[in-house]
N, C-alpha and C positions, 0 to 999 in steps of 0.2 A: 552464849554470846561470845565468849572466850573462843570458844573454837571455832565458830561463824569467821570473825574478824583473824585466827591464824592460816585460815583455809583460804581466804585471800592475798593474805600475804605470801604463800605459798604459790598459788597459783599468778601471783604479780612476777615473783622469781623464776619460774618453769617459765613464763610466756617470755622475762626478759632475756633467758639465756637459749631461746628454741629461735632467735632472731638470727636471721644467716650474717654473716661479715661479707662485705664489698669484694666485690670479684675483680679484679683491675683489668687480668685479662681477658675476661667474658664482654665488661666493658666494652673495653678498646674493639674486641672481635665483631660483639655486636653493629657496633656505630661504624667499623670498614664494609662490614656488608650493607650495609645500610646506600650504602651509593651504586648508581646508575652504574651498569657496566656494557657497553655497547661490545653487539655482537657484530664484525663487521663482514662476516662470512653469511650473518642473517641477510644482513644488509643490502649485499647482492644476489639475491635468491630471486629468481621470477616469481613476483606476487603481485597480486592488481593492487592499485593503488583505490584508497578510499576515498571518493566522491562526495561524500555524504559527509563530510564533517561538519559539526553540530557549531553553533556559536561559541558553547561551551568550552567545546576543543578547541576553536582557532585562539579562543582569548588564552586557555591553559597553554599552550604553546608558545606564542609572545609572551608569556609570562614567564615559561622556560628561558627564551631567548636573553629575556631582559634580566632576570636572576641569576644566570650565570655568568652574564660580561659583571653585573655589580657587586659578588665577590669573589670573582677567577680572574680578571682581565689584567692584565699585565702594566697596561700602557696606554689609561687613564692620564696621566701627565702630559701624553701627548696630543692629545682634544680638549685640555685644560677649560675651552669655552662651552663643551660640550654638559646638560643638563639630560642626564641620563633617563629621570625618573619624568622627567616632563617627555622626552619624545617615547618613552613608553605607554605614558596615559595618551599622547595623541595618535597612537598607531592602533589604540584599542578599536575605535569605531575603522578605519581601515581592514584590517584582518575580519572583521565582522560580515563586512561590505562586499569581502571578495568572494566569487560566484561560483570559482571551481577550485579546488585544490592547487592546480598551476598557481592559479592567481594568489592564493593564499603564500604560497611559497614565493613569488616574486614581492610578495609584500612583506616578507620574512627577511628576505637579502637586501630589499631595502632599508630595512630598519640597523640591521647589522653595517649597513655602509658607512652610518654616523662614526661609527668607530676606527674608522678606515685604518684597516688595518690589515696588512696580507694574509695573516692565521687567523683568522676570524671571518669565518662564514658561515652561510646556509647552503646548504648542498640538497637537492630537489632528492624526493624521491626516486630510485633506481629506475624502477618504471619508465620515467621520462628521460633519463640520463642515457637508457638502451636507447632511446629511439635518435642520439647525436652518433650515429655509427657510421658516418660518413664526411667526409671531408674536401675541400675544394682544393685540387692538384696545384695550389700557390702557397709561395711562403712571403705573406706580407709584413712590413718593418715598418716603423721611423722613423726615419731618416732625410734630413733638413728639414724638418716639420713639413713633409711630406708622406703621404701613407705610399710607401713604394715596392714594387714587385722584387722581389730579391732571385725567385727561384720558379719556376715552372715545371713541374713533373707528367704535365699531359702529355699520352701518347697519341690524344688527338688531333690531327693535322689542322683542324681550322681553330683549336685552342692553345695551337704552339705560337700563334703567331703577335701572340703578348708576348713581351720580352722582359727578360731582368731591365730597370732604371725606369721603366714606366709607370710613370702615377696613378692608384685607384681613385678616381673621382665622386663614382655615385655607383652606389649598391639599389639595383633594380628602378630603376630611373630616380631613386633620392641621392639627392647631395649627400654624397658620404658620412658628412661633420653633421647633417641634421639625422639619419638614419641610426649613426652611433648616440648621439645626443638622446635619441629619443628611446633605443630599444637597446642599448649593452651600458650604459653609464649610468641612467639610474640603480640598475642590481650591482654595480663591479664592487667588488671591495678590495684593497688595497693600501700599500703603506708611503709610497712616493710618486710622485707623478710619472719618474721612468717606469717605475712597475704598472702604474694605471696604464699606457701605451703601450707595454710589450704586452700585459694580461686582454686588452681589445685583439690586436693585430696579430697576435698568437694563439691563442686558445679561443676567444669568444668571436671571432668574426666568422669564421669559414666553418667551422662544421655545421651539423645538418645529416636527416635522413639521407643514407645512402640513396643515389642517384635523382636524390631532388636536384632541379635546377636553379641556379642565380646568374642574373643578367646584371653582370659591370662593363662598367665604362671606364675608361680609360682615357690618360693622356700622354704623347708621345713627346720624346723630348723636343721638338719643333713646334709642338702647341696640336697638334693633330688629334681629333676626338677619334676613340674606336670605343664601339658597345659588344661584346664577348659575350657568349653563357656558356657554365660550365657545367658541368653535370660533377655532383659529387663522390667522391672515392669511395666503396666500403673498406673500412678499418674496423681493428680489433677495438682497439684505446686510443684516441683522436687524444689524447692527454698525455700520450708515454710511447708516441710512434716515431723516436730515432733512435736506432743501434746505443747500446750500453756504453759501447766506446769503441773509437778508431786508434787504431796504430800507424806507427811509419816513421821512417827514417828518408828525413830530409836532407834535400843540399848543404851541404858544411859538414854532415855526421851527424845531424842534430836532430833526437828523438823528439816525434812528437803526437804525444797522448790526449784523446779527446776523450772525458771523461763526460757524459752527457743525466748520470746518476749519481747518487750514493745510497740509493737507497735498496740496490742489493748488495751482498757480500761477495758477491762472483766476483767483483771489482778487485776486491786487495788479493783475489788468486791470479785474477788476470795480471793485475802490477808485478806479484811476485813472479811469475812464471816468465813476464818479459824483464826482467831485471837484469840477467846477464847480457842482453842485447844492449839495456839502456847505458849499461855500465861502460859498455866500449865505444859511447858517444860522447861527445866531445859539451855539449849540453844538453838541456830538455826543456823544451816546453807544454803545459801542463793547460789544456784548454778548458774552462768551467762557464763557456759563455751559454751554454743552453743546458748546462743543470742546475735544475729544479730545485734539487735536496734530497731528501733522504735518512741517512746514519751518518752522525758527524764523526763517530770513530769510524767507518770505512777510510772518510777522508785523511784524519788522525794515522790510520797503519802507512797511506799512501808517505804523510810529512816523517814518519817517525824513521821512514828508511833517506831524507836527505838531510838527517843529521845526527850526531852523534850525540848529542846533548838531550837534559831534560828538557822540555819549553811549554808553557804554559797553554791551553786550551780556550784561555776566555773566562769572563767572569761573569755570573749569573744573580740577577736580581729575583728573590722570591716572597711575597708576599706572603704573610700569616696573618689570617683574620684570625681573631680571638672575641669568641662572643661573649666574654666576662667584661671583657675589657670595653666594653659599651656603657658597661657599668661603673667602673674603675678612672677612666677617660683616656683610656692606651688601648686604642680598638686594635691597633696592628703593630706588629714589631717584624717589622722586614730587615732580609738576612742577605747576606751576599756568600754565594757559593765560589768555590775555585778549582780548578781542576789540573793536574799538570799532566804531562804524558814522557814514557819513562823509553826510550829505543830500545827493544828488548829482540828483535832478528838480527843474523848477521849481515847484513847489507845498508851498505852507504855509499848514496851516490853526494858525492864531492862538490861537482862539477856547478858550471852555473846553470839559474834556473829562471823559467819565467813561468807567471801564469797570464792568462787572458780571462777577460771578465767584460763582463757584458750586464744589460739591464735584467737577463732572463736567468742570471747569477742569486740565486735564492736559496733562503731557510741556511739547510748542512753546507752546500756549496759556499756559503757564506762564511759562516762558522769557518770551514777548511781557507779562507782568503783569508780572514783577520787573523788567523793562527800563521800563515804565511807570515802576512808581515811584521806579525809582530817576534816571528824567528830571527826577521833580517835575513831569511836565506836568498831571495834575489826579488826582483823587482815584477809588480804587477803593469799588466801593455792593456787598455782596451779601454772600455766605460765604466761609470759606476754601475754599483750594481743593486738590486732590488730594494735593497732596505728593508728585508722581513726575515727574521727569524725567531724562533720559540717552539714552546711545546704544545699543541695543543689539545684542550681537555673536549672532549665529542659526546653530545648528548643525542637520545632519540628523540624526536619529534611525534607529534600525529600526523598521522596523513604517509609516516613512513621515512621519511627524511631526516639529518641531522643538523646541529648546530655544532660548530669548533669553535672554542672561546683560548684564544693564545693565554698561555698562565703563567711565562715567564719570559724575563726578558734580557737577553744576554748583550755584552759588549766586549770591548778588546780589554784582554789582558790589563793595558796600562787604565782602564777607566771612558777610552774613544767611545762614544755610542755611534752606531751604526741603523740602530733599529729607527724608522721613517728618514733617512738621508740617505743612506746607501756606502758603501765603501768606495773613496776614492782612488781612482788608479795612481801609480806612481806615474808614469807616461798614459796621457791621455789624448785616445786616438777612436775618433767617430769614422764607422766607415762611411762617404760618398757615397751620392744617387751616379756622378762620372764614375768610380770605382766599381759600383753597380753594376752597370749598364757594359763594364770593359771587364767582369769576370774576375776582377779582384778580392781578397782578400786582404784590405789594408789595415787589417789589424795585427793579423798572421804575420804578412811582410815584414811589421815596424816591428814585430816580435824577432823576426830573423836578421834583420837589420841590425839591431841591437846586438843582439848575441856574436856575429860576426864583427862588430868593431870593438868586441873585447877580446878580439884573440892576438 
């Protein structure tokens, strides 16, 4: 009996010390891989898109969508009315409902619209995205709550005879305001109403399968109806088809740079490489009214060579869910980040400076303006501008498609938010449909205007 009961105790002591100890960094490794990692090289790979998706998937997908805005999204505070978990339960039978894949996806970006917010959307399958490879030889705007022609690039003779300052009226015999109404504003997502305008009349109006056609109408500055069709342009990227940037040295000595990216690094070669040019100029103006974004350090090496000083980057709000803390009643402890930037080339331009900015002024383009002024190195000329930036987290979908859920939300240096307002220009200057229609640049001008009554 003795030995029965020491053979146990024995074997209690072997089993208790053959127990492994807590691996912290197996852990941690484990639970990093554990997350989604989107291939976005897969992304754009010719593959048919799947038709056939099951109820199962369309509900697991809205389920995706809806889980990652409720613990990634940034900028919940600023739909304060908005009841997240109730317009997921109502979108359930919608997504059920839709008949093909498209549909499912445009009931996807409408769901994501509640959240309005620029970094934040549903991006259709590639499949469908190849077939926007065409674009209509016009650049439409804006301007005086007018949808107005800015730009005509056709080289065809009976489509030259739209002009810049002329009002689009009705797309294919619909009143423009119900056409948009009905087929680009339900899906748009977006963070101010300037960005809901530039994102219609720039991106989502005019492309379209190469050489399809669209029949608008028009209105002449005298009240005059004309109906036009255009045949559509093939393009590579109807989303990234103007020049990386322009150069030139303008009237007075005064360089001026159009920077229309940041988001490649060719940019801070091409800055450095024209730098002794810039330097024997008297000032510079620094155009960001049609970029997008990008790498906010590209923009950063551009600021860091017109000054000699540290200057701060901006300050970043970042969310930590902590699942213990559901339990504790401290579900989150959010952090604020801070960034400075250090002039590390030998180059510094002095001189004064302007930038231009515009509604279509977005994401890193942004970032590089709020960092402008909050250097104080010279004054911003133009509009506000989009009111969106962050990072955003991208998920895959079924059907082939992604979800981008913004995960953090940045502001100026001194605490200014930016994100859903847009950044104010210091000189605020709309261009004119008479400006328009006379070939001007009245934002450029008030930009040279300036510069010249400071000499």
């Amino acid at each position: 009996m003795k030995r029965f009961f020491f053979f146990l105790a024995t074997a209690f002591v072997l089993s208790a010390s053959a127990q492994k100890k807590f691996d912290s960094a197996a852990y941690v490794n484990f639970n990093e891989n554990r997350w989604e990692k989107v291939d976005f090289a897969a992304f754009t790979k010719d593959k048919p898109v799947n038709e056939r998706l099951t109820s199962e998937e369309k509900i697991a997908g809205l389920s995706q969508c809806w889980s990652e805005a409720k613990y990634n999204f940034a900028n919940f505070d600023l739909v304060p009315n908005l009841n997240w978990d109730s317009v997921y339960t109502a979108y359930i039978p919608r997504v059920i409902a839709a008949a093909t894949t498209y549909d499912y996806y445009k009931v996807l970006q409408s769901f994501y619209r509640h959240l309005r917010d620029g970094h934040t959307s549903v991006t259709l399958p590639f499949a469908y995205m190849k077939k926007l490879n065409g674009i209509l030889p016009l650049e439409i705007r804006w301007i005086e709550n007018k949808a107005i022609v800015v730009q005509n690039t056709s080289d065809k003779k009976e489509e030259q005879r739209i002009k810049p300052g002329m009002e689009l009226v009705a797309w294919n015999a619909t009143p423009l305001t119900v056409y948009i109404q009905d087929s680009i504003s339900p899906y748009l997502h977006f963070s101010t109403p300037q960005d809901s305008t530039n994102r219609i009349y720039r991106y989502e109006l005019t492309p379209g399968s190469a050489g399809s056609i669209a029949s608008l109408t028009f209105k002449t500055a005298d009240g005059k109806i004309i109906t036009q069709s255009f045949a559509r342009k093939p393009v590579e990227k109807f989303w990234d088809r103007l020049p990386l940037f322009n150069f030139q040295i303008l009237n007075g000595n005064i360089a001026y740079l159009q920077v229309n990216s940041f988001g490649d690094q060719k940019i801070v070669k091409v800055f450095d490489s024209l730098f002794a040019t810039i330097a024997q100029t008297t000032a510079l103006i620094i155009d960001v009214r049609n970029n997008g974004g990008g790498n906010g350090s590209n923009g950063f090496e551009i600021l860091g060579c017109l000054t000699n000083k540290v200057f701060y980057t901006g300050q970043t709000a970042l969310r930590q869910y902590r699942p213990v803390g559901r339990s504790w009643g401290a579900i989150e402890k959010g952090s604020i980040a801070e960034d400075d930037w250090k002039p590390y080339k030998n180059k510094l331009f002095s001189k004064p400076v302007v930038v231009l900015t515009g509604s279509a002024t977005y994401s890193a383009a942004e970032d590089f303006t709020a960092t402008f002024k909050s250097m104080k190195r010279g004054v911003v000329i133009g509009e506000p501008t989009g009111g969106s930036t962050g990072q955003p987290v991208f998920v895959n979908l079924p059907g082939g498609g992604l979800a981008a859920v913004c995960a953090k939300r940045d502001f100026f240096s001194d605490g200014t938010e930016f994100v859903g307002v847009g950044i104010q220009p210091d000189v605020l200057v709309r261009p004119s449909v008479k400006g328009i229609a006379e070939g001007k640049d009245e934002v450029l001008d008030a930009a040279k205007k300036y510069l010249q009554g400071r000499k």
